[in-house]
C-alpha positions in Angstrom: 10.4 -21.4 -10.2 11.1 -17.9 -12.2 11.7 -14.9 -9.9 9.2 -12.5 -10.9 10.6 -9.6 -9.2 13.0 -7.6 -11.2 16.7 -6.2 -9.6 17.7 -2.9 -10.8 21.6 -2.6 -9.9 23.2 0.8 -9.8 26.6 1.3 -11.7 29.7 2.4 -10.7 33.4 1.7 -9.6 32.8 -1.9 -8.7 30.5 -2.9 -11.7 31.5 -1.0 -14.6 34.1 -3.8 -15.9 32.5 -6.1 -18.9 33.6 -9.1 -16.5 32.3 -7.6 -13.7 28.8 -6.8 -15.9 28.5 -10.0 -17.0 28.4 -12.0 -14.1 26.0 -9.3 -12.3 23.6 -10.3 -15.5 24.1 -13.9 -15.0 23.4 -13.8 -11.2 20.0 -12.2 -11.8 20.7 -8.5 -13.1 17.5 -7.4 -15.1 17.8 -3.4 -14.9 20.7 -1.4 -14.6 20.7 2.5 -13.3 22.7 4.8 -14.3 23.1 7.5 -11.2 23.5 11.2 -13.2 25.3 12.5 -9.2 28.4 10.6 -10.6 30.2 10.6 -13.8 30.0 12.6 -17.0 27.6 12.7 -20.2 30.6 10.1 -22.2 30.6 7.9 -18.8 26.7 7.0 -19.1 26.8 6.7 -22.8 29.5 4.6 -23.2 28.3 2.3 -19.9 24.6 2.4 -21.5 26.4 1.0 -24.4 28.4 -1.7 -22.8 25.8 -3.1 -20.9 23.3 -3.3 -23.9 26.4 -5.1 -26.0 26.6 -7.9 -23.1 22.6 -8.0 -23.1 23.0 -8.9 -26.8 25.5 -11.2 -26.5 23.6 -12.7 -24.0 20.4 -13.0 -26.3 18.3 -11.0 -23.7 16.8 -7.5 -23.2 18.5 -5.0 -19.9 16.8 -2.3 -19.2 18.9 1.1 -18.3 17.6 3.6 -16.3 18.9 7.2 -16.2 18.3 8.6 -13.0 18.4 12.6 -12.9 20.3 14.5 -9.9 17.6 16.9 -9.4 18.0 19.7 -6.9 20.1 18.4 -4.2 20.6 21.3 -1.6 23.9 20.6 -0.5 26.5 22.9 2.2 29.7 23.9 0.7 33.1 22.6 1.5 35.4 23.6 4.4 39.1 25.3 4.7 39.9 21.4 6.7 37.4 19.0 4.2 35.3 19.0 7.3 33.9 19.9 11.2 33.1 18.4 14.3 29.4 20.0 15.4 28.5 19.4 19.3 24.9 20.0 20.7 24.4 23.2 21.4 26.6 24.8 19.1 25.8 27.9 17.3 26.5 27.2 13.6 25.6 29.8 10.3 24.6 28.2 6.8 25.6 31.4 5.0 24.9 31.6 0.7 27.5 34.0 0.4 30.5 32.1 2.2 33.1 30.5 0.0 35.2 28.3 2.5 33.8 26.7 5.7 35.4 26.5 8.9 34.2 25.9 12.6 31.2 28.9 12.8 29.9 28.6 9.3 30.0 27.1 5.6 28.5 28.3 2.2 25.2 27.0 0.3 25.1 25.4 -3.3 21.6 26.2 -3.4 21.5 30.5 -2.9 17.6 30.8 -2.6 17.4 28.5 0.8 17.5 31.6 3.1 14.4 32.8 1.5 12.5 29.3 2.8 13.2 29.5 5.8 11.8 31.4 9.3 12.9 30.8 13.0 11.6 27.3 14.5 12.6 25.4 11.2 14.3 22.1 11.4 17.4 21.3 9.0 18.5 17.4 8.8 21.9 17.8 7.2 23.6 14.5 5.9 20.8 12.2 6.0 19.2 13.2 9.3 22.7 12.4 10.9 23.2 15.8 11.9 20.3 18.3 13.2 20.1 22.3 13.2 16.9 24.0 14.4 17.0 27.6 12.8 16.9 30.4 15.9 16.6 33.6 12.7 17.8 34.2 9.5 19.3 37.6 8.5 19.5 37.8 4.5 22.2 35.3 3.2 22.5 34.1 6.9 20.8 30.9 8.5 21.5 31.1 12.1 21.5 27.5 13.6 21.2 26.1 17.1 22.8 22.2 16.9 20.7 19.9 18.2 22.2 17.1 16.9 25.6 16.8 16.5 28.4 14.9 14.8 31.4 15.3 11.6 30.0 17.3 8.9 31.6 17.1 5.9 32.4 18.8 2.1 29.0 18.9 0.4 27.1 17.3 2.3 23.1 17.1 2.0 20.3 19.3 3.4 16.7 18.7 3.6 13.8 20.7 5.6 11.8 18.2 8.0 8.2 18.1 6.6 9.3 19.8 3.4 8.9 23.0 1.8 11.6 23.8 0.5 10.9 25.4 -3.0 13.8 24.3 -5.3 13.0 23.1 -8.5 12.7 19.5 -9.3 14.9 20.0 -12.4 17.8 21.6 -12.9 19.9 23.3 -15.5 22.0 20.1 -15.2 18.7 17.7 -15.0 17.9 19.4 -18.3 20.8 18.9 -20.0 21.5 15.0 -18.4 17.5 14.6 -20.4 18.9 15.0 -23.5 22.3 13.0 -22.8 19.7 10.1 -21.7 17.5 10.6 -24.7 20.7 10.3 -27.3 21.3 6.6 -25.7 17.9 5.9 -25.7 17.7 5.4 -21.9 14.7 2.9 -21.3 13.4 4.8 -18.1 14.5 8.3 -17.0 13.7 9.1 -13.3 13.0 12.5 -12.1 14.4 13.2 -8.5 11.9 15.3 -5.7 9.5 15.7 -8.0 6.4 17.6 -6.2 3.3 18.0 -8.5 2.2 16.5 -11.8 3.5 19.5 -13.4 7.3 18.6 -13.1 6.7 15.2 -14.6 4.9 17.0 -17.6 7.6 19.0 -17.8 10.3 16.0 -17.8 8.5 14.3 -20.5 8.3 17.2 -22.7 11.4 18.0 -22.5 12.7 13.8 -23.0 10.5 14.4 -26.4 11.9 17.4 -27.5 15.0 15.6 -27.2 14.0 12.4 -29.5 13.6 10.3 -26.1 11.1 7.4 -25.9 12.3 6.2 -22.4 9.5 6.0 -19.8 9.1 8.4 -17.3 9.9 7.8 -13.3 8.7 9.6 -10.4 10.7 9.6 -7.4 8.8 9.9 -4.1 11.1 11.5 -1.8 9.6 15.0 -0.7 7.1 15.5 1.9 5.2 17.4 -1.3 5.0 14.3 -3.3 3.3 12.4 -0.6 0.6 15.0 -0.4 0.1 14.6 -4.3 1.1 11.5 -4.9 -2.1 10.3 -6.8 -1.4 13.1 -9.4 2.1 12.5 -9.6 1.3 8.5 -10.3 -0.8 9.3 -13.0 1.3 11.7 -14.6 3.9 9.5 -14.5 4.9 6.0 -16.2 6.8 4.3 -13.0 7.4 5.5 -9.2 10.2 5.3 -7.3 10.1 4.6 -3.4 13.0 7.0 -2.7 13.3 5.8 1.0 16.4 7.9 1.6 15.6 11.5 1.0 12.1 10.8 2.1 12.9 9.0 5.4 15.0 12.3 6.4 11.7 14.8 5.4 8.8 12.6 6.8 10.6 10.6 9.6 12.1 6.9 9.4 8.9 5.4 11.3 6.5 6.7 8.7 8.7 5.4 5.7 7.8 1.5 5.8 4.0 2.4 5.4 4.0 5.2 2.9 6.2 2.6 1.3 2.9 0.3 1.1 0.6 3.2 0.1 2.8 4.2 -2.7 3.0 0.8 -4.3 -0.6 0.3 -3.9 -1.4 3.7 -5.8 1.1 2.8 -8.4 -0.6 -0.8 -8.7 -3.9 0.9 -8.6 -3.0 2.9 -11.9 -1.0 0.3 -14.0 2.6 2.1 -13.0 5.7 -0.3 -12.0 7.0 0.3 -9.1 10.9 0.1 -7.7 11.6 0.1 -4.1 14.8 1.6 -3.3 17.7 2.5 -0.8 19.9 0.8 1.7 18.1 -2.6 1.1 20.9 -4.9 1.4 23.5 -1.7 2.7 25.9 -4.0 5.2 26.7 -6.0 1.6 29.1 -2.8 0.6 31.4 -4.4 3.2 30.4 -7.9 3.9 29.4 -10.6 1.2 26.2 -11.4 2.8 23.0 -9.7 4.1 21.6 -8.9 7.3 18.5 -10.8 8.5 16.9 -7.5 8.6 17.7 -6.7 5.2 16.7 -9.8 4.4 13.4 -9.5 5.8 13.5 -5.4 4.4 13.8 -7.2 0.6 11.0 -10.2 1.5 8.7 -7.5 2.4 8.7 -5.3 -0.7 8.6 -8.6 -2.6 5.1 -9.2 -0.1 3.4 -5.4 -0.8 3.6 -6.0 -4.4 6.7 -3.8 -5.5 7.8 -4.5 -9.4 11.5 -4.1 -8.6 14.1 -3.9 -5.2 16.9 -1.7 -6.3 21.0 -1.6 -5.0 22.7 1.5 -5.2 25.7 1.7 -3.4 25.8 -2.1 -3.0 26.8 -2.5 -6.9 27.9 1.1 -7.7 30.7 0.9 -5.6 30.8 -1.8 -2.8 32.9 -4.7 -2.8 30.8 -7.6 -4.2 28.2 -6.4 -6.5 28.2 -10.1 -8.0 27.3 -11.5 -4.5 24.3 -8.4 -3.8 22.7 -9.4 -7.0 22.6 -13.1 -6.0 21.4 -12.0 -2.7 18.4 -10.2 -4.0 17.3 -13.4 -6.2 17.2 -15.7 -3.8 15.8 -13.5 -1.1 12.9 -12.8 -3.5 12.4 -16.1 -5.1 11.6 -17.7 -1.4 9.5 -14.3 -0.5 7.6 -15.1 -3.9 6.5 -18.3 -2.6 4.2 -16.7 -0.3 2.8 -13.7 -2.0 2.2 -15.9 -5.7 0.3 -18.7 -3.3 -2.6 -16.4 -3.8 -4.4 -14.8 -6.7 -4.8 -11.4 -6.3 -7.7 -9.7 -6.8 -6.2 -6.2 -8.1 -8.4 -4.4 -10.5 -11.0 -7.4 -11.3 -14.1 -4.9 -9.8 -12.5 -2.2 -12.1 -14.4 -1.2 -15.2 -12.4 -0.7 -18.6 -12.9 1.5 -21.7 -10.1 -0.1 -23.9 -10.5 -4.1 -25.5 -7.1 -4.7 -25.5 -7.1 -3.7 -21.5 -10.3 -6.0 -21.5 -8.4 -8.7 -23.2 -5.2 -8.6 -20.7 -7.1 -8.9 -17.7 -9.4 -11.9 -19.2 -6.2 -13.3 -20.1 -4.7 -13.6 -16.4 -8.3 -14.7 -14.6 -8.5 -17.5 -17.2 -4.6 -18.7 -16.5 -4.9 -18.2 -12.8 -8.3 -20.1 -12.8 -8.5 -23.2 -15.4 -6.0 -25.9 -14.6 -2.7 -26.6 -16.4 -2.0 -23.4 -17.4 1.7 -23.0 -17.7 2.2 -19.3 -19.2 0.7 -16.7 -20.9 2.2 -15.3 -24.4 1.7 -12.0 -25.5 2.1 -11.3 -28.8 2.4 -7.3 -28.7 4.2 -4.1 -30.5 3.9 -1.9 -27.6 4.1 -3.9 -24.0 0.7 -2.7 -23.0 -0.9 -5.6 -22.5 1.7 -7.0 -20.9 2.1 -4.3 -18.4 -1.6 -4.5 -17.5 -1.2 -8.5 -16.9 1.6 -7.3 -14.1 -0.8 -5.9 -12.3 -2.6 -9.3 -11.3 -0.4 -11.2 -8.9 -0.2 -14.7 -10.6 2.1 -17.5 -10.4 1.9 -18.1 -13.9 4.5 -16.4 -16.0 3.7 -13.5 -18.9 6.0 -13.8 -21.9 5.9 -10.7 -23.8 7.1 -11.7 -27.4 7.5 -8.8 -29.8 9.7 -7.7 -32.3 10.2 -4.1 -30.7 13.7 -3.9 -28.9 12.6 -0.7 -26.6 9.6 -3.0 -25.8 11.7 -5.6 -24.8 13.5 -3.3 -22.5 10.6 -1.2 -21.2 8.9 -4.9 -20.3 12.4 -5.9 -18.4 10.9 -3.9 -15.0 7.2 -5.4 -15.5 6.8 -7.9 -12.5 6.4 -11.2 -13.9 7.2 -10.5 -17.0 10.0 -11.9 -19.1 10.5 -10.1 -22.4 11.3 -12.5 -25.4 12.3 -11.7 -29.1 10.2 -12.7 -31.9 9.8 -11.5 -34.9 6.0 -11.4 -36.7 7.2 -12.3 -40.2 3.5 -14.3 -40.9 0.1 -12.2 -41.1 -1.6 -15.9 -40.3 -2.7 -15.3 -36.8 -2.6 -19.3 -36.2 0.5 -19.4 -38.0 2.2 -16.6 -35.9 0.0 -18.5 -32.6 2.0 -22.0 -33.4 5.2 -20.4 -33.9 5.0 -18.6 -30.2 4.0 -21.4 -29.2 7.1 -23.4 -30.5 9.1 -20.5 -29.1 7.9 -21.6 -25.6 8.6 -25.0 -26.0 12.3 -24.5 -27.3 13.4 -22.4 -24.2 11.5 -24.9 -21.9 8.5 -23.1 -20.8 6.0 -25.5 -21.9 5.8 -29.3 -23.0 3.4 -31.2 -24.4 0.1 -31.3 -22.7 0.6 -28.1 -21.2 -1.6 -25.3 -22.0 -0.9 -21.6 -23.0 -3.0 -18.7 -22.9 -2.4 -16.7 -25.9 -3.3 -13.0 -26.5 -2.8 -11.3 -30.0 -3.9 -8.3 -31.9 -5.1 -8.3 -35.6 -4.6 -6.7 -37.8 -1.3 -8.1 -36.9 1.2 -5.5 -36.1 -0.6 -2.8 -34.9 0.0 -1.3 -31.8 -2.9 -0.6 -29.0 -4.9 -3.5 -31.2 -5.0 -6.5 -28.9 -8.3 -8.5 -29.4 -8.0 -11.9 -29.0 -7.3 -14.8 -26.5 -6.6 -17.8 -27.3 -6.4 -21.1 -25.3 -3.9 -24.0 -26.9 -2.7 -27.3 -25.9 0.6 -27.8 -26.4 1.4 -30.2 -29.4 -2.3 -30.2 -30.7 -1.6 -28.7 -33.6 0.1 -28.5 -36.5 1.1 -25.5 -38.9 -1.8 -24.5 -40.9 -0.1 -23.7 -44.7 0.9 -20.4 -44.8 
């Protein structure tokens, strides 16, 4: 059995050695992310570089994914590197203070005064720490603790239910854009994104800068939940962002907004990663809890494209073991949710052939016997992408000649990106030859069947237009 969930592994510390790399790739590594919080513009480059020259190496694709800062409102640092809050304690978040200490500390972000009145509710530090704001006078936030605990040098802040009105990117998110778009990052994901508008924006910008990368939105404001239909469509990928968003929304509501979010992303053809804390105990212990066990099974169950380790790789101590973790944990969850075609866009009306062709493609492999994978031939990944969609046991080989295609395709679910080069304009010629291709790395054998989609003319992106059907070993090469 193939796992057809993908692992995106965060690098860091404990993962940025070639060794290191290597194995995480050969335990089941398929997209790496590179976190733009950490680390200079050199750092990313020259990681995006070294795991690309392994990938090669290896004769496979990795995805990277650059993954923006974005506006993280943060407290200042203290006189002592930190503070010991108690309930009830009167405590200032002040914009103009320079040095903390016991009664107050200063704001990275200046304009937070200005979004706040008496009776809101500040969860500093991941919700670990609570403030409920008694009046604010000018640069002053004047806090009552209700929630108490060590608070630390620049540590987070975020507004239960949202509003605050920071921008979703930053002088720093700009210039991290065109760092991604000089490496050619494969996805770049925009962090607290709350309208359609700031993933427009992102794009541009990745454009402007000679990117082709794909386009991510994280969903981790209260805002983005509101519009998260527009945000999905403006976007090319979502992010469930369980962190942030658990500490603006509230932990119980996270595990079924998770649900909504991938079923709006699967509802308009965007992958989807599911991220944060997923196997967290791993950063000390070399194997998983059963409830993170059961946290990753579940994702794998509501359809997610990805499950993603952050601090598990980035810099806990076995980032081999995580990744091997993750595989088997979703290779057994796949056992259930593949048992079952889904039904996933099959009453949906299409405007676009090649889209037409795709989803003909998957109903025909999932329903006629003996079907033992489906081989796109494409330029651009589309069709692959819209075959992800479909639950299916039945594995999509995307073959193509395009190298950010290859990448792009290593977060579809199901998906397994392949090399091969269209040197024939003989579409049977160009059909046997995949179909060789499948029978050298032991997809297929003789007897087998393959569904086969391909667009002519050949090499023309957008142009899919054909499925064919092929028994493996039927024929032979037609002259060319």
């Amino acid at each position: 059995m193939i796992r057809r969930t993908k692992i995106v592994a965060t690098l860091g510390p404990s993962s940025s050695d070639a060794k290191i790399l290597d194995k995480m790739m050969e335990a089941g590594l398929d997209v790496v992310r590179l976190n733009f919080s950490h680390g200079s513009a050199q750092d990313h480059i020259e990681r995006a570089e070294l795991v690309r020259s392994l990938a090669r190496a290896r004769g496979r694709a990795i995805g990277v994914l650059a993954d923006l800062q974005g506006p993280k409102i943060r407290v200042g640092k203290f006189a002592e590197g930190k503070i010991t809050l108690a309930v009830g304690d009167t405590f200032i978040l002040d914009a103009n203070c320079t040095l903390g200490n016991q009664e107050r500390v200063g704001l990275d972000y200046k304009d937070l005064p200005s979004d706040l009145e008496r009776g809101a509710t500040l969860l500093l530090d991941d919700g670990r720490i609570e403030m409920w704001v008694e009046d604010v006078h000018g640069a002053e936030i004047i806090c009552r603790v209700v929630q108490g605990g060590v608070l630390s040098n620049n540590k987070g802040i975020n507004r239960k239910g949202g509003g605050l009105s920071a921008t979703a990117l930053t002088e720093k998110d700009m210039e991290d854009i065109r760092t991604a778009a000089a490496f050619q990052a494969d996805y770049v994901a925009v962090s607290f994104p709350r309208s359609a508008a700031d993933m427009e924006l992102a794009r541009q910008l990745l454009r402007e800068a000679g990117g082709y990368g794909m386009l991510v939105a994280k969903i981790e404001r209260a805002e983005a939940v509101t519009a998260l239909e527009e945000i999905v469509m403006a976007s090319d990928a979502v992010m469930v962002a369980r962190g942030d968003l658990g500490v603006e929304v509230g932990d119980a509501a996270v595990p079924a907004l998770q649900k909504r979010i991938i079923r709006v992303a699967r509802k308009y053809n965007k992958p989807v990663i599911t991220a944060t804390q997923m196997l967290e105990s791993m950063i000390q212990n070399p194997i998983p809890t059963r409830a993170e066990v059961s946290d990753v099974a579940n994702a794998v169950l509501d359809g997610t494209d990805a499950v993603m380790l952050s601090a598990e790789t980035a810099a806990g101590y076995y980032p081999v073991e995580a990744i091997a973790a993750m595989h088997r944990v979703c290779l057994e969850a796949e056992k259930e949710s593949e048992s079952e075609y889904s039904c996933n866009r099959m009453d949906t009306d299409v405007a676009r052939v090649d889209e037409s062709v795709a989803l003909a493609a998957i109903f025909t492999a999932t329903h006629l016997s003996n079907v033992r994978a489906i081989a796109a031939l494409t330029q651009s990944g589309s069709t692959c992408l819209w075959m992800s969609r479909i639950s299916t046991a039945v594995p999509i080989y995307a073959l193509t000649p395009e190298v950010a295609t290859r990448r792009k395709a290593t977060l579809y679910r199901g998906v397994y990106p392949i090399n091969f080069q269209q040197d024939s304009h003989n579409r049977d010629a160009l059909l046997i030859a995949a179909e060789e291709e499948l029978r050298r790395r032991g997809a297929v054998r003789d007897g087998d069947l393959i569904v086969l989609t391909i667009g002519e003319p050949i090499g023309q992106s957008g142009g899919t237009n054909t499925m064919k059907i092929v028994k493996v070993g039927a024929y032979k090469h037609p002259s060319r």
